[in-house]
N, C-alpha and C positions, 0 to 999 in steps of 0.2 A: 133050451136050458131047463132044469129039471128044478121042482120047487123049492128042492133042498140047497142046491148048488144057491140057489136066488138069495136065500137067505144067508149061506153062508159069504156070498162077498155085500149083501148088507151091512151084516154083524163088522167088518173088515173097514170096508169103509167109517161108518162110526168110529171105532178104534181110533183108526186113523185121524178122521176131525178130531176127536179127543184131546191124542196126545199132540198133535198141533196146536190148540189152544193153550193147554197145560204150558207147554217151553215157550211159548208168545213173549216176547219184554219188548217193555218201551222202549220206542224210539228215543234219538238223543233230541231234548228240547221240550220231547212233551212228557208234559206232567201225568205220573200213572192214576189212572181215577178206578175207584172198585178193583184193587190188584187182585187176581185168588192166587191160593195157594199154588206150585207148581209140583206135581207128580215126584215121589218118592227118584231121586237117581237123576232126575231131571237135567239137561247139560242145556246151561242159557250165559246169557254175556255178564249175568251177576245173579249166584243163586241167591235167591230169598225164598224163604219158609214161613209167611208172612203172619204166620200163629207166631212163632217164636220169637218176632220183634214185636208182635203184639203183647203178648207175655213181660217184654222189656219196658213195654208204656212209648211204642212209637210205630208209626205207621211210614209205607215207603212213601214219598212221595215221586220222586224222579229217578231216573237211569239217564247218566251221559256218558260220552265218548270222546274224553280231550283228545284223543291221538288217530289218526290216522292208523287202518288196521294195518300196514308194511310195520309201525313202531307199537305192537303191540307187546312183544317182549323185552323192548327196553325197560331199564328200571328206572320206578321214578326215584328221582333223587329229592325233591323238594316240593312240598304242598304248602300252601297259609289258607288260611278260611278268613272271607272279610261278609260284614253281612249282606253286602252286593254281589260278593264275586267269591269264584274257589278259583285261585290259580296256581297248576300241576305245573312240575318240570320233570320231563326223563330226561337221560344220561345219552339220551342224541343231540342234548340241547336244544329239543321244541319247549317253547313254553306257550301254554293255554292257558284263556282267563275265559271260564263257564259263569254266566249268568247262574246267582243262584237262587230268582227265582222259577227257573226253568231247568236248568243243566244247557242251556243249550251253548256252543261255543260261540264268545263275541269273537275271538278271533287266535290263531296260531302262528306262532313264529318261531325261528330256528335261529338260533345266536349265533353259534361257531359251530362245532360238529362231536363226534362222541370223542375224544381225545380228552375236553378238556373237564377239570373236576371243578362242581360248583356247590358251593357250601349252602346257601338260603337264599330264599324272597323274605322282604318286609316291603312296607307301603307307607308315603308320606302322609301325612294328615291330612284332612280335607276332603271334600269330593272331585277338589281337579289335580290330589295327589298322584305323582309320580310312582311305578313301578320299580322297586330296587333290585335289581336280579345280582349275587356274586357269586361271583367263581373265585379260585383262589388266589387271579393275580389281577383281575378288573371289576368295577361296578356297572352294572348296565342299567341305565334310564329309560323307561319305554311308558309312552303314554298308557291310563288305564282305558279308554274309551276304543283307541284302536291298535295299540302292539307295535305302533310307531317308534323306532330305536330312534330316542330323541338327545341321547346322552352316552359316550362312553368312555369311561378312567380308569386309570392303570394305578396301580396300590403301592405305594413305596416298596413294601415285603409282599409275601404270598401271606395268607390266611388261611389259618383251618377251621373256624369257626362261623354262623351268619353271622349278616354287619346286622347290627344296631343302632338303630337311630337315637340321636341325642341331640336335638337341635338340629343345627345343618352341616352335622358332621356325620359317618358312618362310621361305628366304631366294632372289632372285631379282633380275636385273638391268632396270636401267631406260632408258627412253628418256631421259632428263635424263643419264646417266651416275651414277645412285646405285644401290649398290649396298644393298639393303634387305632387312633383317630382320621379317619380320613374327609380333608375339608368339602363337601360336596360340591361342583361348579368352580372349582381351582384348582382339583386334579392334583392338590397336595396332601401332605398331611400336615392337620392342626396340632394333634400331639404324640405322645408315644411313653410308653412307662415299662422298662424291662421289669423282668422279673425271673427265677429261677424254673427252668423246667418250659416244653409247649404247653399254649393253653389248647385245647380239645374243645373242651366243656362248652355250652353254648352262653353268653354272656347274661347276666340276671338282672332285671332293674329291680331295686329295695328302695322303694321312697322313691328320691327324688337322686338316688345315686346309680350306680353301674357295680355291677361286682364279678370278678374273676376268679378263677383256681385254677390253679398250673399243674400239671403233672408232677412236679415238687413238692406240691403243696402249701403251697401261697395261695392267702385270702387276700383278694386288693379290694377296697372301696376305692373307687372316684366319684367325683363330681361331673357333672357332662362338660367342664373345662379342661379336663385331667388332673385337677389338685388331688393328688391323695389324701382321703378321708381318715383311711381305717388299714391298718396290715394284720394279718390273724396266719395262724399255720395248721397245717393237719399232719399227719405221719407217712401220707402215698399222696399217689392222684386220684382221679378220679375216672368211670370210667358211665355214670351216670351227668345228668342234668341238674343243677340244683333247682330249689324251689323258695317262695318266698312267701309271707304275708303283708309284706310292705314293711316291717319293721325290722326282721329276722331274714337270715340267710339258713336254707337249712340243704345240708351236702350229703351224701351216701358216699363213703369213700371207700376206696379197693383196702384200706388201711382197719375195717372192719369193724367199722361206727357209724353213728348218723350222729352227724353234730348241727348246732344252732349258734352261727355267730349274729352279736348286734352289727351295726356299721360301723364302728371303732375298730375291729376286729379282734374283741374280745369274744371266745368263746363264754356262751352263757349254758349248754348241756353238752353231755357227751353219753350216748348210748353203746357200749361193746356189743359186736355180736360174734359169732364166729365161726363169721367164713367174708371173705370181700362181696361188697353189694354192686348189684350189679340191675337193680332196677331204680327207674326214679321214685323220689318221693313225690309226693304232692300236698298239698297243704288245702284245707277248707273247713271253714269254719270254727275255726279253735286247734281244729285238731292237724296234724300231719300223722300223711299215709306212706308208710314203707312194705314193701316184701324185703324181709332180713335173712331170707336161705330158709334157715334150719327151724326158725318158728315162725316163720311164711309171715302174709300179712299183717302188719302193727300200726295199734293207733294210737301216737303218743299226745299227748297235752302240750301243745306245740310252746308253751311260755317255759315250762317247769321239764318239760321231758321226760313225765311218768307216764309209765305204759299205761295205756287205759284196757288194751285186750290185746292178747295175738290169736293170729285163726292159723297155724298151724299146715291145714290143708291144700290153703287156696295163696297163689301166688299171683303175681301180676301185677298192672300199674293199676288205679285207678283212672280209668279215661273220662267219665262223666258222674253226675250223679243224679237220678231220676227217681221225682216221687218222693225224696228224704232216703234213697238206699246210694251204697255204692256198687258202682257199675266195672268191674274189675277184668283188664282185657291182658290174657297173660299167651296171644299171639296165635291161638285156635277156639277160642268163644270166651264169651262175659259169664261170669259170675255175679250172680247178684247177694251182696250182702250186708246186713244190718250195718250200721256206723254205730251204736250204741254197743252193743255184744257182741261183735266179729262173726252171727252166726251165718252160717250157707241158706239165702231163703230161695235162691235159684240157680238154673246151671242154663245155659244155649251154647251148643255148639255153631260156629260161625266158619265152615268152610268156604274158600276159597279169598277169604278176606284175608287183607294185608297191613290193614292199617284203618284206625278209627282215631275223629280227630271231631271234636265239637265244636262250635261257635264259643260258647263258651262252659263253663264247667258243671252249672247247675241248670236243667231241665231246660234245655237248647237244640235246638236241629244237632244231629248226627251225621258226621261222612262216613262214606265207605268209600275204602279205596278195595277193589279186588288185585286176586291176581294177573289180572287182565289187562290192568289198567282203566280199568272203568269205574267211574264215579257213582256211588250211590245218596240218596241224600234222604234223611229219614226225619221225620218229625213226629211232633210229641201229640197223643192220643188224647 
C-alpha cells in the first residue's frame, strides 16, 4: 500500500470515530454526565443541541425509553410528572412509570389494547398512593411501586375529560353534559350535576372547589360533595384549558374573550378579542398569560384585566418560567420573553419535540417528550 493510500483510509477512519461519537445518546436509566453537542443533521433517539438548552438555563440530564421499540409510533395519549416518577401512556394502552431520578423504567403494563380511548392519569396522595389511569368508560388502580392492576371500575356514563381527585371520589366531565363523581372502591357514583352542552375542558380546582365549562357555556363551581357553589355563563365553549390562581377562574373561549370568574360565578373581567382562542392561558404571579391570535401574546393584571403588554409576534403557551423570563412553547421551539415588556429576549428552535411539560411552573426540571416517544429530562443550570 502506497503512503498516500495509508493516509487516506486514516483520515476515514477518524471521520468515522467522529461521527460515532457525535450521534452517541444515552442509554435508558443512565444519567448523561459531560453531554457534547451532536453534529449539525445529526439523527439520534432525541436530538439535543446542548448550547441551545444551555442558552434556556438547563442542562440534559437523562434520555429514557418508556416503550418498547415495535410501540414506537403509537401516540402518547397521557403523561403526568410526579417528583418520583414520569408516568407516559400511548394509545396501545402501555402504560410506563420511569424513575425520575434516572429515566429508567420501574415497570410497563398494557391495560386493554389500542381500541380503547383514555382520557388521564392522576395519582393519590401519599407515597403508597395509588395510580389512576381513565379511559372513557373505567378507572384503573395500579400499584405505583410495581404496575400491579390492583383495582378496576366501570363509570356510570363514558367521560371525555381526566378524573379528578376530590377526596375519595374521582370526578370528571361528560359527553351528555354531567358532570360525575365517581365513588372510589364502590364502583358507584357519589354525585352527578347536569348541565347544558359536553364538558371537554379538563376539570379546574379554584381553592378548595372544582370548576366546569360546557360546550354551552356553563360555569359550575362545586364543592368536592357536589353542592353547587357558583353558576356563571359565557357566549360558546371552549376549546382551551382554563387556568386558575386559586381564587379566580380564568377561560379563553371560542366566544372571543378571556374572562375571569370568582367562585359564585360571577364574572369579575371580560377581555374581547377578535378571532376564538384557541391557546391556554396560564396564570403566575399576578399576572395571566394568553396568546389572543391577532395581537399574539398578553399579559393581563389577572385581578383588574388590564393589559399590561401584547408581543404581537410571538404565540404559544407559556410552558415554564426560568431565571424571572417566560418560556413560551408555541409546538416547534421556546421563545424566551421578558414578563415585564413582552419583549423577544430569545428564540430555540426545538425539532423533533412534541411536548414540554415541567414539574412545576417556576425554575423546575423540564420533560421532553419527542417524536419518538422518548423521554427527555432537563435540569436547571
Amino acid at each position: 500500500m502506497s503512503f498516500t493510500s495509508a493516509r487516506l483510509l486514516l483520515a476515514a477512519a477518524l471521520t468515522s470515530s467522529l461521527l460515532s461519537a457525535c450521534t452517541a445518546t444515552p442509554t435508558s436509566g443512565e444519567p448523561a454526565s459531560e453531554p457534547k453537542k451532536p453534529a449539525a443533521g445529526a439523527n439520534s433517539a432525541f436530538p439535543v443541541v446542548y448550547d441551545d438548552w444551555g442558552r434556556l438555563g438547563y442542562r440534559l440530564d437523562w434520555v429514557g425509553f418508556p416503550f418498547a421499540p415495535s410501540e414506537a409510533t403509537s401516540k402518547v395519549v397521557a403523561a403526568s410528572i410526579y417528583p418520583d416518577a414520569v408516568v407516559v401512556q400511548n394509545s396501545a394502552s402501555t402504560t410506563s412509570l420511569m424513575e425520575s431520578s434516572t429515566g429508567r423504567v420501574r415497570w410497563s403494563t398494557e391495560l386493554t389494547g389500542p381500541l380503547t380511548k383514555w382520557t388521564g392519569i392522576t395519582r393519590e396522595l401519599g407515597d403508597a398512593g395509588r395510580l389512576l389511569v381513565s379511559s372513557e368508560s373505567e378507572l384503573f388502580l395500579l400499584a405505583v411501586g410495581t404496575g400491579n392492576l390492583v383495582g378496576r371500575e366501570k363509570f356510570e356514563r363514558v367521560i371525555n375529560t381526566p378524573a379528578m381527585l376530590a377526596g375519595s371520589t374521582a370526578v370528571a366531565g361528560t359527553s351528555v353534559g354531567v358532570v360525575q363523581a365517581h365513588l372510589i372502591g364502590r364502583d358507584v357514583s357519589a354525585w352527578n350535576f347536569g348541565s347544558r352542552g359536553a364538558i371537554d375542558a379538563p376539570l379546574t380546582r379554584v381553592g378548595d372547589f372544582l370548576a366546569a365549562v360546557s360546550q354551552a357555556g356553563d360555569v359550575l363551581f362545586f364543592s368536592d360533595r357536589g353542592d353547587l357553589i357558583g353558576r356563571g355563563s359565557i357566549l360558546s365553549g371552549v376549546d382551551t384549558a382554563p387556568a386558575t390562581d386559586g381564587n379566580m377562574l380564568f377561560i379563553a373561549g371560542r366566544d372571543q374573550s378571556v374572562w375571569a370568574f370568582d367562585t359564585s360565578g360571577q364574572p369579575v373581567w371580560r377581555f374581547r378579542t377578535t378571532n376564538p382562542l384557541v391557546a391556554d392561558p396560564v396564570w403566575h404571579n399576578g399576572t395571566l398569560y394568553c396568546d389572543i391570535g391577532a395581537l399574539g401574546l398578553t399579559a393581563f393584571d389577572a385581578p383588574s384585566g388590564v393589559v399590561r403588554w401584547h408581543a404581537k409576534e410571538i404565540h404559544g403557551k407559556v410552558v415554564a418560567v426560568r431565571a424571572g423570563r417566560l418560556l413560551v412553547w408555541d409546538g416547534k421551539g421556546l421563545t424566551v420573553v421578558d414578563p415585564q415588556r413582552g419583549d423577544r429576549v430569545d428564540r430555540v428552535e426545538l425539532p423533533g419535540v412534541a411536548r414540554l411539560i415541567p414539574l412545576s411552573l417556576e425554575d423546575s426540571e423540564l420533560y421532553a417528550l419527542s417524536t419518538r416517544n422518548v423521554v427527555a429530562k432537563f435540569i436547571t443550570k
